[in-house]
N, C-alpha and C positions, 0 to 999 in steps of 0.2 A: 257615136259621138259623145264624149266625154266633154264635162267643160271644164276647163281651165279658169283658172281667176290669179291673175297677175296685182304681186303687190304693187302698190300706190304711194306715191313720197305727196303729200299736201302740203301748200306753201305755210301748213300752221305748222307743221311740221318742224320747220326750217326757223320759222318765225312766228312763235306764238302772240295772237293779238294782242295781246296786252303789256308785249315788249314795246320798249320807245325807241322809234326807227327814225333815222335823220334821210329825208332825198335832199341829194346833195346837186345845186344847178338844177333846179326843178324844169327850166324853162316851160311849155304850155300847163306842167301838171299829171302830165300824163301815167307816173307812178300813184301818183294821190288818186286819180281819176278809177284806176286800178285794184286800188285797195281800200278805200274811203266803204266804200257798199260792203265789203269784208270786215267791216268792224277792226278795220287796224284805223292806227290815229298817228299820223307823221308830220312833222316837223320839216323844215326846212331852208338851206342855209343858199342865199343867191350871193352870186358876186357883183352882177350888173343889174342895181337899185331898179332901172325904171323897166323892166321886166315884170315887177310885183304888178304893177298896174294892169301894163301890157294885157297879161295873160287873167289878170285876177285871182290871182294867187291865192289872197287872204284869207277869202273862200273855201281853199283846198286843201289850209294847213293850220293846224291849232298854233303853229310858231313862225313867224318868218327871221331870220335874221339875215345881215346883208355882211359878207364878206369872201375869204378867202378858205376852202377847205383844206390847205395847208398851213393854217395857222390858228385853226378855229379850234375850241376845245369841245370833240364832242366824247367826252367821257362817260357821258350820263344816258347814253346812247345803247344800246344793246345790236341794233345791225343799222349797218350804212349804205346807202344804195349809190352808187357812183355810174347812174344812169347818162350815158354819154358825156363824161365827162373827163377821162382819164386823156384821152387825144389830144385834149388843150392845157395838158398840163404839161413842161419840159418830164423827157424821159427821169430826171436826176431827180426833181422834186415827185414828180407820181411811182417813184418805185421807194422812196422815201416814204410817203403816206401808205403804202399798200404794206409796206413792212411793220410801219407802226399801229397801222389797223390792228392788223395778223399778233402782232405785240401784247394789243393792246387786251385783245379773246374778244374782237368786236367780229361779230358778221356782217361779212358785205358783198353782196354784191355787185357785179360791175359789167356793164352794156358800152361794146365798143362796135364803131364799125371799120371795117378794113380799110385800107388801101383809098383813103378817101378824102383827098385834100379837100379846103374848107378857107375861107376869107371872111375878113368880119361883115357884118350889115348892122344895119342902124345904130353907125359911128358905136359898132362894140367889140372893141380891140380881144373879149376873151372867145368871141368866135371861132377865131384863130385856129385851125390844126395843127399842133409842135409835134404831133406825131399822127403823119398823115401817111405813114410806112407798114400799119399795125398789117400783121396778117398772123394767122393763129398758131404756126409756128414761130413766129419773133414775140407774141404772148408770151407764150410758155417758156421761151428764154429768158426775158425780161423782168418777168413778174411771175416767179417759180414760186410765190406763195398762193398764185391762182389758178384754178384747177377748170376745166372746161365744163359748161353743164351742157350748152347749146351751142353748133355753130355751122355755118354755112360760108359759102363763098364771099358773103359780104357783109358778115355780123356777126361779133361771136358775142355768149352771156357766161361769165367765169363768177366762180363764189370763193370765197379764200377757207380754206379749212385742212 
């Protein structure tokens, strides 16, 4: 028995700590939650204000600001996490942002789930699923600057590169 040692990609790898990551739609935190104990430090852009509260955000992110990821300037940004986010964006505006990501030599990456319509709750209209049709072949036609890392029947994780 011989042993084998298989190379290892580590998320420093991809994203060194001390790059400044924006979560985009943080909703409960769940990325900060993630990486906060990793020594990374992120930032964070919400579109529906009283969410910060909700979840307590503050807590989770050295930056909050409250708007729209398609019009927000994150320049200063080095990778983007568009954690379940791209489904409530119209097809036209989120292949728009993912092209000027990709434009921009920002990394990011992006958590969708398939085939998964969605309605708002607590009177918050960005709940909404505009594309509640994803499945990871209509991905990879859509958004041909996103590349597959993870995926299964009902979730995929794409990074643009």
């Amino acid at each position: 028995g011989s042993e084998h040692s298989f190379p290892t990609r580590r998320s420093s790898d991809l994203f060194p700590s001390h790059d400044k990551g924006l979560d985009v739609g943080p909703g409960s935190g769940t990325y900060a939650k993630l990486l906060n104990p990793l020594n990374y430090t992120l930032d964070a852009v919400e579109i529906y204000e009283p969410y910060i509260e909700k979840y307590n955000l503050r807590k989770l992110y050295k930056k909050i600001d409250i708007g729209d990821i398609c019009d927000y300037d994150y320049s200063s940004y080095e990778y983007i996490i568009l954690g379940d986010v791209l489904e409530h964006i119209t097809i036209h505006r989120a292949k728009k942002l993912i092209y000027e990501i990709t434009q921009a030599n920002k990394m990011c990456i992006v958590a969708v789930p398939y085939m998964y319509p969605q309605i708002s709750e607590d009177d918050n209209k960005y709940q909404d699923h505009l594309q509640y049709d994803l499945t990871e072949k209509l991905m990879v036609q859509r958004y041909p600057n996103l590349k597959p890392l993870i995926t299964n029947s009902v979730y995929g994780y794409y990074i643009n590169y």
